[in-house]
C-alpha positions in Angstrom: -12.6 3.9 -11.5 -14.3 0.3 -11.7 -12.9 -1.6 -14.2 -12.5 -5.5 -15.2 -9.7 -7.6 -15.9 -9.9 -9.6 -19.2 -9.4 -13.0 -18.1 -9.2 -15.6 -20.1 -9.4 -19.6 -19.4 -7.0 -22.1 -20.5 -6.4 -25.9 -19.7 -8.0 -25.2 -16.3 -5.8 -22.1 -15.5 -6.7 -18.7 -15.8 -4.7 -15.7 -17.1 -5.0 -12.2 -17.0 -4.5 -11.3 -20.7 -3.7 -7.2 -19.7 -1.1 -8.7 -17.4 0.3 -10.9 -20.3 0.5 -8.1 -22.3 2.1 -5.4 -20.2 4.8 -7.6 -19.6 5.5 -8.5 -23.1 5.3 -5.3 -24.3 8.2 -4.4 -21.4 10.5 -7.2 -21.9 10.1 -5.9 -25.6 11.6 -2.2 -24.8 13.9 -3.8 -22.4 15.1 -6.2 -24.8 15.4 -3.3 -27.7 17.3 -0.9 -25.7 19.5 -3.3 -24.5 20.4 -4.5 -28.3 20.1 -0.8 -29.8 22.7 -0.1 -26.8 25.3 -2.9 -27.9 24.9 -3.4 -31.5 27.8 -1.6 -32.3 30.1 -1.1 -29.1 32.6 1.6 -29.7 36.0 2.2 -26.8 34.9 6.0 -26.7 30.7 5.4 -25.9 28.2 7.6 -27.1 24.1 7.6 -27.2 22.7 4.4 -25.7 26.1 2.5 -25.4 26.8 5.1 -23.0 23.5 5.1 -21.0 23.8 1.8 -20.8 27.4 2.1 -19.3 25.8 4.2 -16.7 23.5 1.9 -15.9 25.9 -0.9 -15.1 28.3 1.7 -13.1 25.0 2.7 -10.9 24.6 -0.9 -10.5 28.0 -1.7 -10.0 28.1 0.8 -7.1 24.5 -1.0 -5.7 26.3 -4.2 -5.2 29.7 -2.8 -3.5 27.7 -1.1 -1.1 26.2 -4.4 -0.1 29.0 -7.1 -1.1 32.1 -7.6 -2.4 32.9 -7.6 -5.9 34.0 -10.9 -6.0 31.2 -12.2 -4.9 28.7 -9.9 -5.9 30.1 -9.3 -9.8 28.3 -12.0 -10.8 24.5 -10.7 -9.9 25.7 -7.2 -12.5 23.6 -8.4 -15.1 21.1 -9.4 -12.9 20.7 -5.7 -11.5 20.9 -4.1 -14.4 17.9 -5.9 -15.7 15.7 -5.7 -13.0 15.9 -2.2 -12.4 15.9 -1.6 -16.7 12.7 -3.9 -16.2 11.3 -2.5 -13.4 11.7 1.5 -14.3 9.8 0.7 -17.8 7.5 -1.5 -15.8 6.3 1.1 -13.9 6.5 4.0 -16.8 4.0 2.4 -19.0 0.9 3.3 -17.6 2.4 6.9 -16.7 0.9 8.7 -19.8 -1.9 7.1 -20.5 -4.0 3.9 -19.5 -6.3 2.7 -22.4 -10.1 0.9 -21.8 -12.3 -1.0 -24.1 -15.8 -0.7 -22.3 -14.7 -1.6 -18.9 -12.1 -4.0 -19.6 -8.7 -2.5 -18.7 -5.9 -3.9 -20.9 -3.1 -0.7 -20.8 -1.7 -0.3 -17.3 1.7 -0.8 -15.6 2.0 -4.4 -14.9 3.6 -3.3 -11.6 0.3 -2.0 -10.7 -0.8 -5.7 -10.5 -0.2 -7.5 -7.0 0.5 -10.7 -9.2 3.2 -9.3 -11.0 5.3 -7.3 -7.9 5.0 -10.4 -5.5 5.6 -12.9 -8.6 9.4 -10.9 -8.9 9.8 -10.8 -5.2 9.1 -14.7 -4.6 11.3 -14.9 -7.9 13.9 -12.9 -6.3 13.9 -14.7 -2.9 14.1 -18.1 -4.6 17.2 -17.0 -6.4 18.8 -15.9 -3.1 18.2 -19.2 -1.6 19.7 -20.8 -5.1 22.8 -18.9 -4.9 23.5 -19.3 -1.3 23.3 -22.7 -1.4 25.4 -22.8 -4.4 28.0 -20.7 -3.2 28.2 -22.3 0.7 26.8 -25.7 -0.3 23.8 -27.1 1.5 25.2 -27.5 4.9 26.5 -24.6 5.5 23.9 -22.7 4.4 21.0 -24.2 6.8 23.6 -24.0 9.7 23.0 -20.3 8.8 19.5 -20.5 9.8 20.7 -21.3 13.4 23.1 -18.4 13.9 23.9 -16.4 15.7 21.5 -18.6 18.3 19.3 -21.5 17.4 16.2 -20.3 19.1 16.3 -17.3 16.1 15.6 -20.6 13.8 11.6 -19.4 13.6 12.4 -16.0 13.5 14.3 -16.0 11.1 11.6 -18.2 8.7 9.1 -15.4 9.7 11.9 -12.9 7.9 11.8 -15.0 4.9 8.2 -15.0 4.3 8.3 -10.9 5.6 11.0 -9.8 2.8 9.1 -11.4 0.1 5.7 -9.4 1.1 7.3 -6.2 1.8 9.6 -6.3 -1.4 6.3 -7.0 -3.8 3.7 -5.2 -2.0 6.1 -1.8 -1.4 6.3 -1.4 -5.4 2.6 -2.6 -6.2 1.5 0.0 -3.6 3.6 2.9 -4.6 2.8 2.5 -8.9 -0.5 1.1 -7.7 -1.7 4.8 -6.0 -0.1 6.8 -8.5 -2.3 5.5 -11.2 -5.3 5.8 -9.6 -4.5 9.6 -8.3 -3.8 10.4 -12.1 -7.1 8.8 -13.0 -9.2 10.6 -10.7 -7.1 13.7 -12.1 -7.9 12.3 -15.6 -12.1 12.1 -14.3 -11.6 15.5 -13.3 -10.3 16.7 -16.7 -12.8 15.3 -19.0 -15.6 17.0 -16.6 -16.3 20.1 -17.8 -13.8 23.3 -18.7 -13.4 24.3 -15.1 -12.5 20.9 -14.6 -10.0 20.6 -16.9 -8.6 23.7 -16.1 -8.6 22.8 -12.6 -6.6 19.6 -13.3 -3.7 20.6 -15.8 -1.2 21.6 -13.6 -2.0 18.8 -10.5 -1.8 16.4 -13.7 1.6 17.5 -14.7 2.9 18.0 -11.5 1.7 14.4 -10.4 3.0 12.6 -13.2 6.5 14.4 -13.4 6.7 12.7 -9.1 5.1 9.5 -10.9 8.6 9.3 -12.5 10.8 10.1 -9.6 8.9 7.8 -7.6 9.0 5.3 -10.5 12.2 5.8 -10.5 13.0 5.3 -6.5 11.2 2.1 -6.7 13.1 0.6 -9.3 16.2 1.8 -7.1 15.3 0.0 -4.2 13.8 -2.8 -5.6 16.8 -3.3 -7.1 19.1 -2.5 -4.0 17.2 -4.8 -1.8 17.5 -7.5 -4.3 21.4 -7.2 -3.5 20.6 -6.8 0.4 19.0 -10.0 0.6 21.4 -11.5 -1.8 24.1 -10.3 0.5 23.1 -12.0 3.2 22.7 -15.2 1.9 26.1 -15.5 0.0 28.7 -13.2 1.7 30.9 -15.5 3.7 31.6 -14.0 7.6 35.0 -13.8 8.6 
């Protein structure tokens, strides 16, 4: 189970090239299923115009259920994306993972602690960029101090909390599924009994890898519009 990263260094800064690659190769899908879906948009929907439909009513529904629509219709496309992204995010290193020597470079990207907690401080700075867009600066720090002002520190702590537990709680979930379906994998290539003995756990575990691929992207995707929620929705 050891493996390396391939680093590489560059103007001082160093980058994880498997990490680079993962996530161009899924903004790539993303990017072709969203243009294979409206290249040709039809009033009756069929094949990937309607899957995508579906995916903007299931996100549609995410962001009623935390705002209202006048507020939250402008964060759709921002849903959709993320959990498009984030579901083939964590689907690419499902089926396979692929080494050269010990150098990993095929793996889901969301398997990489950089990458969830890169999205989540991503996601928390847009929060704080809408809010203060949409309530203008001094109503939005008055926020900080409500509903008592001694909450003022708490309420940082909460900041900081959200954007650990929204990266680390999808790093942690993809991040033990691959390395379950790699001892399964060890087990496989071991001998006859071994791969006998591992078949059906493989199957099983990689048929829950996509459900619980799947529930990830979900509620990444529905806390997104939680915390988003609470920084824009006006109380009345």
């Amino acid at each position: 189970m050891e493996h390396k990263a391939p680093l590489y260094e560059f103007l001082g800064l160093t980058f994880n090239l498997s990490n680079v690659l993962m996530i161009t190769v899924t903004s790539v899908i993303v990017f072709i299923i969203a243009i294979a879906a409206t290249r040709s948009l039809q009033l009756r929907p069929t094949g990937m115009q309607n899957f995508l439909e579906w995916v903007l009513d299931f996100v549609k529904g995410i962001i009623n259920s935390t705002m209202d629509w006048h507020t939250g219709g402008r964060f759709l496309t921002l849903g959709a994306t993320l959990i498009m992204y984030i579901f083939v995010a964590n689907m690419l290193g499902l089926p396979f993972s692929v080494r050269v020597g010990d150098t990993l470079w095929w793996k889901s990207p969301t398997a990489d602690p950089t990458i969830t907690l890169t999205l989540a401080v991503m996601i928390v700075g847009l929060t704080h960029y809408y809010g203060i867009k949409l309530k203008g600066v001094k109503e939005y720090s008055l926020d900080y101090f409500k509903p008592m002002a001694f909450l003022f520190p708490l309420k940082l702590v909460e900041e900081f909390a959200n954007t650990l537990t929204l990266g680390l709680r999808l790093y942690g979930n993809i991040f033990a599924g691959e390395i379950l379906l790699g001892l399964l994998a060890g087990l496989g290539t071991s001998g006859v009994f071994g791969a006998v003995g591992a078949a059906i756990p493989m199957m099983v575990w990689q048929a829950f890898s996509i459900f619980v691929g799947s529930i990830q992207a979900f509620i990444f995707t529905m806390l997104t519009m939680v915390y988003m929620a609470h920084k824009v929705s006006q109380d009345h």
